[in-house]
mmCIF file as Biopython writes it, N, C-alpha, C and O atoms, coordinates in Angstrom:
data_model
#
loop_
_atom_site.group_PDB
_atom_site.id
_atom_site.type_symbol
_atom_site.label_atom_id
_atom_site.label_alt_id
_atom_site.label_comp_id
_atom_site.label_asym_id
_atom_site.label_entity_id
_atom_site.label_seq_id
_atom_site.pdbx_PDB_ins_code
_atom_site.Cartn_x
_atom_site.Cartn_y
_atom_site.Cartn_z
_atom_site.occupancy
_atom_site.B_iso_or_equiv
_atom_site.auth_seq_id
_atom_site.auth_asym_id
_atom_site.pdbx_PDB_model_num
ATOM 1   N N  . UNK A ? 1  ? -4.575  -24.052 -37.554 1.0 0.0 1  A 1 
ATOM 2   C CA . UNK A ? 1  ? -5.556  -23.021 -37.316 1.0 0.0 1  A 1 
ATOM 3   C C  . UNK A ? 1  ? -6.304  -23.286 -36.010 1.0 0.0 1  A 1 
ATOM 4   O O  . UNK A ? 1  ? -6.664  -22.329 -35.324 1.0 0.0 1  A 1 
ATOM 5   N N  . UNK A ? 2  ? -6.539  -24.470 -35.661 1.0 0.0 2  A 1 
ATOM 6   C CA . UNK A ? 2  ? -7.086  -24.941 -34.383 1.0 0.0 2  A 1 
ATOM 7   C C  . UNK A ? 2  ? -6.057  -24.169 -33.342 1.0 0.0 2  A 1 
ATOM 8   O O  . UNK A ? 2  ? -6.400  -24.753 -32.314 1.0 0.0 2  A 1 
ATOM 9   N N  . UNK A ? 3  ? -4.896  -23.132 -32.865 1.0 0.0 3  A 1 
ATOM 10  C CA . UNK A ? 3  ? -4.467  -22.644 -32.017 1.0 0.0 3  A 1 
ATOM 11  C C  . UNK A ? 3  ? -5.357  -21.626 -31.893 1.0 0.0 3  A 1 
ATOM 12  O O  . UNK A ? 3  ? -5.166  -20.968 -30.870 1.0 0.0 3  A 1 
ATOM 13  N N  . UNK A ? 4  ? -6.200  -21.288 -32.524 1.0 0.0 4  A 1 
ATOM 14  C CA . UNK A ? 4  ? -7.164  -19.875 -32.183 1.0 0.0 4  A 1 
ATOM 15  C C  . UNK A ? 4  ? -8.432  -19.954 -31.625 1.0 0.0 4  A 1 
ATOM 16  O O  . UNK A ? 4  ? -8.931  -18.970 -31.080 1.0 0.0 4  A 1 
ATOM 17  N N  . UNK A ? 5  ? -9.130  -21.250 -31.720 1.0 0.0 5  A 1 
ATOM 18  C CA . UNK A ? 5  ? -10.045 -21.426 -31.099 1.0 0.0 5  A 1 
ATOM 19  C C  . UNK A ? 5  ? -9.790  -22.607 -29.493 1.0 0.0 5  A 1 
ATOM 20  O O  . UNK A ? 5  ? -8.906  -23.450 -29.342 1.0 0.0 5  A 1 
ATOM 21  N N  . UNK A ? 6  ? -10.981 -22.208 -28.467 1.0 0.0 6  A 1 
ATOM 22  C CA . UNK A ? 6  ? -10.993 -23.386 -27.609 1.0 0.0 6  A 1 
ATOM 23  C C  . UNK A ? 6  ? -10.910 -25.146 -27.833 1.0 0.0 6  A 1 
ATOM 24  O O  . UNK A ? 6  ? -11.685 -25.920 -28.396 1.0 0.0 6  A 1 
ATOM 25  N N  . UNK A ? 7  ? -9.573  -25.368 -27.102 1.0 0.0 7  A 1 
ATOM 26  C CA . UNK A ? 7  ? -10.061 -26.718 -27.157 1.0 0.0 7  A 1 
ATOM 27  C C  . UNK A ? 7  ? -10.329 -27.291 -26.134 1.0 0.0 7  A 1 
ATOM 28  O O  . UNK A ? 7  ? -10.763 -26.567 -25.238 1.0 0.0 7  A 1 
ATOM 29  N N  . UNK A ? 8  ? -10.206 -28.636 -25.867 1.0 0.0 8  A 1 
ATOM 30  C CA . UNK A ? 8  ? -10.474 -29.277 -24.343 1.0 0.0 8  A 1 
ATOM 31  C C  . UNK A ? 8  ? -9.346  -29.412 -23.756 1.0 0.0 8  A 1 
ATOM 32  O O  . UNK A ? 8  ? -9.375  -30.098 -22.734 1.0 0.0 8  A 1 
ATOM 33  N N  . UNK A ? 9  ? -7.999  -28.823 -24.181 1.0 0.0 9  A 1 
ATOM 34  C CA . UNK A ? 9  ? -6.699  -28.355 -23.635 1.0 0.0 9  A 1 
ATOM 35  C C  . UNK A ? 9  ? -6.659  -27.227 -23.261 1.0 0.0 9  A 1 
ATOM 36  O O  . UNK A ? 9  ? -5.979  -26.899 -22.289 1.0 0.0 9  A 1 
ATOM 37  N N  . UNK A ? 10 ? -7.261  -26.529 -23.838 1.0 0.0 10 A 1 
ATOM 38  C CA . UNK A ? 10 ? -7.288  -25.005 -23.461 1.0 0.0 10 A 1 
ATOM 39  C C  . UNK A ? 10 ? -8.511  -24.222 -23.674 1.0 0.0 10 A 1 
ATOM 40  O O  . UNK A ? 10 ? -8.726  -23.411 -24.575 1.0 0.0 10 A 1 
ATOM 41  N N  . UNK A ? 11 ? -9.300  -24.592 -22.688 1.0 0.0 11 A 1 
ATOM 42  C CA . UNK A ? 11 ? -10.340 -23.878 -22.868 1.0 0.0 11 A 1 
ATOM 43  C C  . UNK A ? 11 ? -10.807 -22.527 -22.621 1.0 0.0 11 A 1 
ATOM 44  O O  . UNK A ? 11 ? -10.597 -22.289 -21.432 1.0 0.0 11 A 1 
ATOM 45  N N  . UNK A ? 12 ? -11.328 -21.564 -23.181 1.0 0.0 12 A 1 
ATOM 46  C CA . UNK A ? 12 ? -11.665 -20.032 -23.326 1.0 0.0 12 A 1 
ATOM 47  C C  . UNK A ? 12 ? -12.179 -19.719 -21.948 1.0 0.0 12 A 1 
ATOM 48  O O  . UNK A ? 12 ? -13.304 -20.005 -21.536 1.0 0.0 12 A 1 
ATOM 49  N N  . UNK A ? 13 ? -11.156 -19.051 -21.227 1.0 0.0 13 A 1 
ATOM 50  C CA . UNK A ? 13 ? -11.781 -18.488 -19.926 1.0 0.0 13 A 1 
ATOM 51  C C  . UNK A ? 13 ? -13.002 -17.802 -20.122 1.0 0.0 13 A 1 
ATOM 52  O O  . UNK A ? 13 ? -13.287 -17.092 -21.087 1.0 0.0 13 A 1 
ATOM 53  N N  . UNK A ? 14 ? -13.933 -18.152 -18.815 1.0 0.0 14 A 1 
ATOM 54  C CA . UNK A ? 14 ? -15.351 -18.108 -18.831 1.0 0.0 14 A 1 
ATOM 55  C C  . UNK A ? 14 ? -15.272 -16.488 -18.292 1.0 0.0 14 A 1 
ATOM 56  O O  . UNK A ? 14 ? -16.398 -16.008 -18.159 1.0 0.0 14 A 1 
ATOM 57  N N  . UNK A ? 15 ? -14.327 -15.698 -18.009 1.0 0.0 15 A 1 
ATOM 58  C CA . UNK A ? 15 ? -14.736 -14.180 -17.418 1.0 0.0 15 A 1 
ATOM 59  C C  . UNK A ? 15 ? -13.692 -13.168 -18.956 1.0 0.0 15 A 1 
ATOM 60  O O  . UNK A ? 15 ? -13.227 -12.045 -18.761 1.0 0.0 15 A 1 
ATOM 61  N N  . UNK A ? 16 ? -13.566 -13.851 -20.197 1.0 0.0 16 A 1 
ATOM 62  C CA . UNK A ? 16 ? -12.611 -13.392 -21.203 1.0 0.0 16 A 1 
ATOM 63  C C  . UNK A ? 16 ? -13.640 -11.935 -21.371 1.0 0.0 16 A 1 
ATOM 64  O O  . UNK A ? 16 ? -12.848 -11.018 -21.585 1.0 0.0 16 A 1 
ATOM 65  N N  . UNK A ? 17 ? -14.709 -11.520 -21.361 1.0 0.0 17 A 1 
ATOM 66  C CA . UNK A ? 17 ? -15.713 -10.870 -21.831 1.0 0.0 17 A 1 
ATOM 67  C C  . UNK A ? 17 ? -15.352 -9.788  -20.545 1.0 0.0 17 A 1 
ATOM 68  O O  . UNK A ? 17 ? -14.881 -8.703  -20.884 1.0 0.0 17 A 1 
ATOM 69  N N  . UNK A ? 18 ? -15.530 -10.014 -19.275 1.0 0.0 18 A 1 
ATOM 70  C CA . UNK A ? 18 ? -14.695 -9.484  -18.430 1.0 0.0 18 A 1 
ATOM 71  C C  . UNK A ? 18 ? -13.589 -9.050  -18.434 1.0 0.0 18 A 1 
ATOM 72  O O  . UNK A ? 18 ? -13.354 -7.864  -18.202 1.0 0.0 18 A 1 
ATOM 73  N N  . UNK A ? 19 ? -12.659 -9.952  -18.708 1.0 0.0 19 A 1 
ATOM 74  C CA . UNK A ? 19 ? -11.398 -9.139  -18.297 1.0 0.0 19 A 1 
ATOM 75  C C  . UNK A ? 19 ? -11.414 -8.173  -20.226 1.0 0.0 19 A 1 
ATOM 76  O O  . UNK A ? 19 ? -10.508 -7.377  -20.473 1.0 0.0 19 A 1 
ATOM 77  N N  . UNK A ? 20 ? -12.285 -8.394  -21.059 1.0 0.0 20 A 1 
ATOM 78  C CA . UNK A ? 20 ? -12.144 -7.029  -21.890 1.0 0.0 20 A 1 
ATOM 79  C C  . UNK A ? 20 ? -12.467 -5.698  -21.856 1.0 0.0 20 A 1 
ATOM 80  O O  . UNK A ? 20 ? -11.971 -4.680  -22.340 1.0 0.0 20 A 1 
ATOM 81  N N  . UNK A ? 21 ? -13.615 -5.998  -21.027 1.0 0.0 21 A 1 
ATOM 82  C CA . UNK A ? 21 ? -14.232 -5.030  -20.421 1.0 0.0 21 A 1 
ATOM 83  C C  . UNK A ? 21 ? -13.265 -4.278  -19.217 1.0 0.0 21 A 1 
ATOM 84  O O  . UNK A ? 21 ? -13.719 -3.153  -19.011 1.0 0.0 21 A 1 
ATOM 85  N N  . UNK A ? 22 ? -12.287 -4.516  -18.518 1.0 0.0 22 A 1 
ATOM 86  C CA . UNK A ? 22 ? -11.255 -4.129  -17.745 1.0 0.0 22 A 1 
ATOM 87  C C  . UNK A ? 22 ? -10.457 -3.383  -18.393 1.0 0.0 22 A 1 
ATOM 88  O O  . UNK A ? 22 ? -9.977  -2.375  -17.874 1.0 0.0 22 A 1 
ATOM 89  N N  . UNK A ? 23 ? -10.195 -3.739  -19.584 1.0 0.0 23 A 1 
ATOM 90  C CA . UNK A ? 23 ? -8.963  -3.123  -20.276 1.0 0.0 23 A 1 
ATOM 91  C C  . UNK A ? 23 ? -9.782  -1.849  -21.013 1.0 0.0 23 A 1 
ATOM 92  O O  . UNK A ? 23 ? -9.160  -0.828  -21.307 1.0 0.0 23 A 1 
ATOM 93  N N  . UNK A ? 24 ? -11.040 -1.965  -21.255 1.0 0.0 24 A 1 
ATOM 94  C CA . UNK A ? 24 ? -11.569 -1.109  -22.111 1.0 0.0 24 A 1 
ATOM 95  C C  . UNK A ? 24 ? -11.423 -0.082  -20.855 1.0 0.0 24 A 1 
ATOM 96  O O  . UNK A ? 24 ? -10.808 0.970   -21.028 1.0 0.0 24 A 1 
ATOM 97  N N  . UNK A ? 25 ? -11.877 -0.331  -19.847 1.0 0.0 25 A 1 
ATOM 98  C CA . UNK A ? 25 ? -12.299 0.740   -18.924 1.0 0.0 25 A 1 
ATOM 99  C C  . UNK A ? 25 ? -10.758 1.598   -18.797 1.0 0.0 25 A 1 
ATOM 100 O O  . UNK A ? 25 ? -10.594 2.163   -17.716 1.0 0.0 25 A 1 
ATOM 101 N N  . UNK A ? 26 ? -10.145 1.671   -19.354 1.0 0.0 26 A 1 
ATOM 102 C CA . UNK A ? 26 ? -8.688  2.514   -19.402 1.0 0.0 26 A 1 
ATOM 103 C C  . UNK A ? 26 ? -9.103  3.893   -20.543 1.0 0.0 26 A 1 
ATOM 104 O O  . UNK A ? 26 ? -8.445  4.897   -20.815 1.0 0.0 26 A 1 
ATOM 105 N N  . UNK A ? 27 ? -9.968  3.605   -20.858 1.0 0.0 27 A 1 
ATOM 106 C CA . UNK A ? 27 ? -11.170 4.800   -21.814 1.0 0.0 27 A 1 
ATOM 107 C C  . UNK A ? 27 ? -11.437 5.666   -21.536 1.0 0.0 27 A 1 
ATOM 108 O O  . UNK A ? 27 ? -11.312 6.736   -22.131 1.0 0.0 27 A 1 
ATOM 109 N N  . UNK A ? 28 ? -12.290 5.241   -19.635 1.0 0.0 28 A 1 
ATOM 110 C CA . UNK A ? 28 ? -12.952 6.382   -19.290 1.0 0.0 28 A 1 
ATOM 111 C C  . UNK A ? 28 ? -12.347 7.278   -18.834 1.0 0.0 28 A 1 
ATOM 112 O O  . UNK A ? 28 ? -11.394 7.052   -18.088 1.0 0.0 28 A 1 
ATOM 113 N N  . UNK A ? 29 ? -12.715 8.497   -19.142 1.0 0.0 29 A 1 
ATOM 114 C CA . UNK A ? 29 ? -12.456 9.779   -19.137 1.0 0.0 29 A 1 
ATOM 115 C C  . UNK A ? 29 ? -11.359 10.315  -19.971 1.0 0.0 29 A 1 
ATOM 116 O O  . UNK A ? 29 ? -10.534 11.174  -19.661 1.0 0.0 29 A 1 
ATOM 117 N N  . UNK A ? 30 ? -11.489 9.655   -21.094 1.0 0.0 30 A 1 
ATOM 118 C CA . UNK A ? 30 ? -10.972 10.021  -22.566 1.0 0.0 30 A 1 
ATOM 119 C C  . UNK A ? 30 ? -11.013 11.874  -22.680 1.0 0.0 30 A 1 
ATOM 120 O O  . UNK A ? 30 ? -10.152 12.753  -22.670 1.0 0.0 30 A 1 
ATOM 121 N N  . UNK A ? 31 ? -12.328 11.843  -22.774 1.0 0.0 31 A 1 
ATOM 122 C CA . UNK A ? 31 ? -12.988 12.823  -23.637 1.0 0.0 31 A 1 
ATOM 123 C C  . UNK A ? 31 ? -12.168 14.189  -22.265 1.0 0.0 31 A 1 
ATOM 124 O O  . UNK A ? 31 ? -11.691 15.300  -22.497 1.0 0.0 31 A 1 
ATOM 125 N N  . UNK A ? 32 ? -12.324 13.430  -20.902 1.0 0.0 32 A 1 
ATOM 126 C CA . UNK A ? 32 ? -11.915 14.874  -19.909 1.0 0.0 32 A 1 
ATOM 127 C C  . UNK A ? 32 ? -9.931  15.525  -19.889 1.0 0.0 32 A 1 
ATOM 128 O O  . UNK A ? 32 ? -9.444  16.455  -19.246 1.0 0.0 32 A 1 
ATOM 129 N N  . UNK A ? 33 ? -9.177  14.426  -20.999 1.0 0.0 33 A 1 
ATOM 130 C CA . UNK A ? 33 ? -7.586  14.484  -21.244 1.0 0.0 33 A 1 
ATOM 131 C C  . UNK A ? 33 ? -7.366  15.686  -22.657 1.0 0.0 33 A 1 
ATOM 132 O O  . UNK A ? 33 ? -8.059  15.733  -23.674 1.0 0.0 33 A 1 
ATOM 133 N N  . UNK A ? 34 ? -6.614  16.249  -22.431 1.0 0.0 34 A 1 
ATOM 134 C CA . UNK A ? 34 ? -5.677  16.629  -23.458 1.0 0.0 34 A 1 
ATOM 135 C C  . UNK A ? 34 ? -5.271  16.087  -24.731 1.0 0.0 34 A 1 
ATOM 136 O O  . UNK A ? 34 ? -4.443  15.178  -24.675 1.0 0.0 34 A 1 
ATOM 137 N N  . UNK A ? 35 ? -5.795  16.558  -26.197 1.0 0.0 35 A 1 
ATOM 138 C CA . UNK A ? 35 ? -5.565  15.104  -27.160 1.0 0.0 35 A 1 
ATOM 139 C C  . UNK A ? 35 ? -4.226  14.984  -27.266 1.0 0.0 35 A 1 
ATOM 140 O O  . UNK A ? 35 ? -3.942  14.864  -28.458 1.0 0.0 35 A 1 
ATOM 141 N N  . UNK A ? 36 ? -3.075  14.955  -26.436 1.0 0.0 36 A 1 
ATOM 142 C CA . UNK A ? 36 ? -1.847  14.648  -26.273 1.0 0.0 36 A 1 
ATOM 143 C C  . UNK A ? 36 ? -1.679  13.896  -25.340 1.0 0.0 36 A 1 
ATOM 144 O O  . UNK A ? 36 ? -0.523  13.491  -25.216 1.0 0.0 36 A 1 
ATOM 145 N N  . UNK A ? 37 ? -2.607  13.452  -24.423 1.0 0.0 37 A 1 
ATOM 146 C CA . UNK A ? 37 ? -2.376  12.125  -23.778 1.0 0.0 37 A 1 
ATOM 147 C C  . UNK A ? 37 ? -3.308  11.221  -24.180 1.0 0.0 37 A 1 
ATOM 148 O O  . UNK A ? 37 ? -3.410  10.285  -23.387 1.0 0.0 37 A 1 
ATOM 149 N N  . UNK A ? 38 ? -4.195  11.148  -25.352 1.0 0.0 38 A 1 
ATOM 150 C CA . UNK A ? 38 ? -5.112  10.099  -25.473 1.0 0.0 38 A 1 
ATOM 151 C C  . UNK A ? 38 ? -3.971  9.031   -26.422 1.0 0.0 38 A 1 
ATOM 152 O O  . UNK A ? 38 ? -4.566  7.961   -26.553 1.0 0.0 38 A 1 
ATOM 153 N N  . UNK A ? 39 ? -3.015  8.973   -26.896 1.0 0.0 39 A 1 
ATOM 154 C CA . UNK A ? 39 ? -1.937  8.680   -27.844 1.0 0.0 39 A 1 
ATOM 155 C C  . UNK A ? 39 ? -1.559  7.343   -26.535 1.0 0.0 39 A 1 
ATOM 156 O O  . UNK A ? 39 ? -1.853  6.153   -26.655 1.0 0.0 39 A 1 
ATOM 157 N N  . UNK A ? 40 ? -0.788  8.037   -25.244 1.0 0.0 40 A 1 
ATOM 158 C CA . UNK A ? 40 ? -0.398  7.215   -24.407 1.0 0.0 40 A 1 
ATOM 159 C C  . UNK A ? 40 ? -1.590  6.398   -23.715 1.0 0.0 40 A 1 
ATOM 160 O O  . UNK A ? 40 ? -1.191  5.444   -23.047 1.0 0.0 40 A 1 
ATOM 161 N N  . UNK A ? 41 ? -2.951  6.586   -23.747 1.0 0.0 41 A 1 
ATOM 162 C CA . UNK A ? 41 ? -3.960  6.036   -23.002 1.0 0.0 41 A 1 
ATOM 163 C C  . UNK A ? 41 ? -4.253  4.798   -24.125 1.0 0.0 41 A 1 
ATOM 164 O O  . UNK A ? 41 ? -4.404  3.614   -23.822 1.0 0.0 41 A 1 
ATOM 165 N N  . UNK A ? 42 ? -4.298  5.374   -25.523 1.0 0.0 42 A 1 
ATOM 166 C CA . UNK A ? 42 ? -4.439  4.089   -26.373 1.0 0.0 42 A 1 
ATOM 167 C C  . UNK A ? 42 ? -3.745  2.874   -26.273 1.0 0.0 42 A 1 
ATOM 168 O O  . UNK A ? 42 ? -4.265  1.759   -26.232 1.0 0.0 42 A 1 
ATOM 169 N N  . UNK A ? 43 ? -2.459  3.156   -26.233 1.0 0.0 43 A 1 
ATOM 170 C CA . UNK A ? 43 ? -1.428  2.226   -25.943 1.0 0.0 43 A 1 
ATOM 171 C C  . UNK A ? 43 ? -1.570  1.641   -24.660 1.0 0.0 43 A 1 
ATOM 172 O O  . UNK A ? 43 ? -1.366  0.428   -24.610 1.0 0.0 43 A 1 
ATOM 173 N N  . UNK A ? 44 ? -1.916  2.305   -23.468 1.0 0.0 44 A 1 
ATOM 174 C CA . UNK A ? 44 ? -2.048  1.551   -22.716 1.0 0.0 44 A 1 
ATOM 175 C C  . UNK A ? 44 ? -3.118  0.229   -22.589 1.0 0.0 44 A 1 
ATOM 176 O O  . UNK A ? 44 ? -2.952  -0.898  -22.122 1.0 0.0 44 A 1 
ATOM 177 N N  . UNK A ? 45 ? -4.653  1.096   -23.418 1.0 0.0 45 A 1 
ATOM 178 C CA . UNK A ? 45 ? -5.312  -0.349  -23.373 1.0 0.0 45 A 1 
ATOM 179 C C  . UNK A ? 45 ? -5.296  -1.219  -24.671 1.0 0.0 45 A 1 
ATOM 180 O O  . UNK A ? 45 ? -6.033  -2.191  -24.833 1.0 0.0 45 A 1 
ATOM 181 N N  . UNK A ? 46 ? -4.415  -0.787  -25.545 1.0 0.0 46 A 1 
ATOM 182 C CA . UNK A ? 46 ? -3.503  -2.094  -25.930 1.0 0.0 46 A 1 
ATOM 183 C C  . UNK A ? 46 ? -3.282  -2.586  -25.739 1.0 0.0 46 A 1 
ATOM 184 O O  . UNK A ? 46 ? -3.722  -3.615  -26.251 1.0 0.0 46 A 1 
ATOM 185 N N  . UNK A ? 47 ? -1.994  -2.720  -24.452 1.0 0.0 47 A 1 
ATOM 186 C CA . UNK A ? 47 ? -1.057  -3.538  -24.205 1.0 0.0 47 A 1 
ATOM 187 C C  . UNK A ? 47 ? -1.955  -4.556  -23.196 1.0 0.0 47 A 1 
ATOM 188 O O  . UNK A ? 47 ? -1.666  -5.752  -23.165 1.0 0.0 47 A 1 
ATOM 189 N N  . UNK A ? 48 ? -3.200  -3.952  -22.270 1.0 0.0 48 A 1 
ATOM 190 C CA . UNK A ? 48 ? -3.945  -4.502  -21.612 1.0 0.0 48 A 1 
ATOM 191 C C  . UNK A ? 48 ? -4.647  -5.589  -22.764 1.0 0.0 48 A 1 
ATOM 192 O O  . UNK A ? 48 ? -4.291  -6.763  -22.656 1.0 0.0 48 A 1 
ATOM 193 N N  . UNK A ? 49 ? -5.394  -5.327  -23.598 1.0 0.0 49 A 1 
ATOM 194 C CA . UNK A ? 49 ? -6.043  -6.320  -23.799 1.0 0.0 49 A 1 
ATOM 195 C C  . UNK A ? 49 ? -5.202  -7.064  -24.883 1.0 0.0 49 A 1 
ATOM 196 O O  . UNK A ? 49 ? -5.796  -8.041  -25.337 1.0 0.0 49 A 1 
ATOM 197 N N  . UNK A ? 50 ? -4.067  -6.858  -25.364 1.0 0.0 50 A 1 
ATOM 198 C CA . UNK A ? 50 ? -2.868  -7.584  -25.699 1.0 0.0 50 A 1 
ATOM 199 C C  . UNK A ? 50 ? -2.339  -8.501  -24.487 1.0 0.0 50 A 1 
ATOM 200 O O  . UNK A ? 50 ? -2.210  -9.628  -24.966 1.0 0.0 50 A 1 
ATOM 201 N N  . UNK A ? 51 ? -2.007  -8.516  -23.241 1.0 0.0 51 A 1 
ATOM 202 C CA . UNK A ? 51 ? -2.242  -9.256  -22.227 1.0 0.0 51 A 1 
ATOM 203 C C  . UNK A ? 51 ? -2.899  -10.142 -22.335 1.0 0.0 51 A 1 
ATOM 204 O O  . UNK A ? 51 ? -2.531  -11.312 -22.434 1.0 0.0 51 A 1 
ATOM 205 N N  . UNK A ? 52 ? -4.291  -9.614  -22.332 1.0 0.0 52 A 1 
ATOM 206 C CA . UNK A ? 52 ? -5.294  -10.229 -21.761 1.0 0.0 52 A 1 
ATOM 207 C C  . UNK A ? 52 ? -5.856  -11.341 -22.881 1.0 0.0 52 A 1 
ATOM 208 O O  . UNK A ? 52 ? -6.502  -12.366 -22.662 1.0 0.0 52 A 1 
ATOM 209 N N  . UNK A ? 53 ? -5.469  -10.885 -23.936 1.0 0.0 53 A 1 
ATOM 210 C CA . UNK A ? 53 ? -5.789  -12.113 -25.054 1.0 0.0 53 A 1 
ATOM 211 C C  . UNK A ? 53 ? -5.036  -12.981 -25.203 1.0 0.0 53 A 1 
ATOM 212 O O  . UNK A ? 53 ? -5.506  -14.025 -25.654 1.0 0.0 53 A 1 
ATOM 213 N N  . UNK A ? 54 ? -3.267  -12.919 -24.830 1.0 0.0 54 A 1 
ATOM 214 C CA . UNK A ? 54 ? -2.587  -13.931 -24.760 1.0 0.0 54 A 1 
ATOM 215 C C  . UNK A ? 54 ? -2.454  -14.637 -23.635 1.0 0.0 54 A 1 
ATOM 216 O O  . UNK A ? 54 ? -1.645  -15.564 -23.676 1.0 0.0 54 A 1 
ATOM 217 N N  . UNK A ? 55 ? -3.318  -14.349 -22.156 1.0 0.0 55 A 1 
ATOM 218 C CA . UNK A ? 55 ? -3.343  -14.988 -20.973 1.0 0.0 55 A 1 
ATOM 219 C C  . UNK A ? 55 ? -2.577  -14.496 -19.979 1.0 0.0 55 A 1 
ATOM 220 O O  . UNK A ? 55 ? -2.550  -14.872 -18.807 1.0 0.0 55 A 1 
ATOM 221 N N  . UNK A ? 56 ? -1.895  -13.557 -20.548 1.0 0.0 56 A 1 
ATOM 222 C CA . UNK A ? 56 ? -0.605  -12.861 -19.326 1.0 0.0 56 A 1 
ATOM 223 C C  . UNK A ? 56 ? -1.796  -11.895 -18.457 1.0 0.0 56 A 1 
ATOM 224 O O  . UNK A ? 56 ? -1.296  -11.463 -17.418 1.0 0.0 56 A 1 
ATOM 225 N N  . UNK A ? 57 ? -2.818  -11.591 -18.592 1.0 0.0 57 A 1 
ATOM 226 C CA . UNK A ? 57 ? -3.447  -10.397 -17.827 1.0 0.0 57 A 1 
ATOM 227 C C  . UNK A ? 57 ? -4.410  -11.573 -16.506 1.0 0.0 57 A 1 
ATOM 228 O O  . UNK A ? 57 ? -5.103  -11.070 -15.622 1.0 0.0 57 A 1 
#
């Protein structure tokens, strides 16, 4: 269970709060799309903060 938290091998990048906030921002201007592209916008900041939580972002 210790793979999910920081250790002193791998410690929790100090901008993680940041780069979520990056992926969220794939949001804005939700509300100004077609609800037929909010489907593909979800997925996209999925895959972003799916990235970004496993270190690939």
């Amino acid at each position: 269970m210790d793979e999910f938290y920081a250790t002193e091998e791998t410690p929790a990048p100090a901008d993680s709060a940041e780069g979520v906030r990056r992926a969220l921002d794939g949001l804005d201007g939700l509300d100004d799309l077609p609800p037929a592209e909010h489907v593909a916008r979800f997925e996209a900041v999925h895959d972003a903060l799916r990235a970004h939580l496993s270190g690939d972002a």
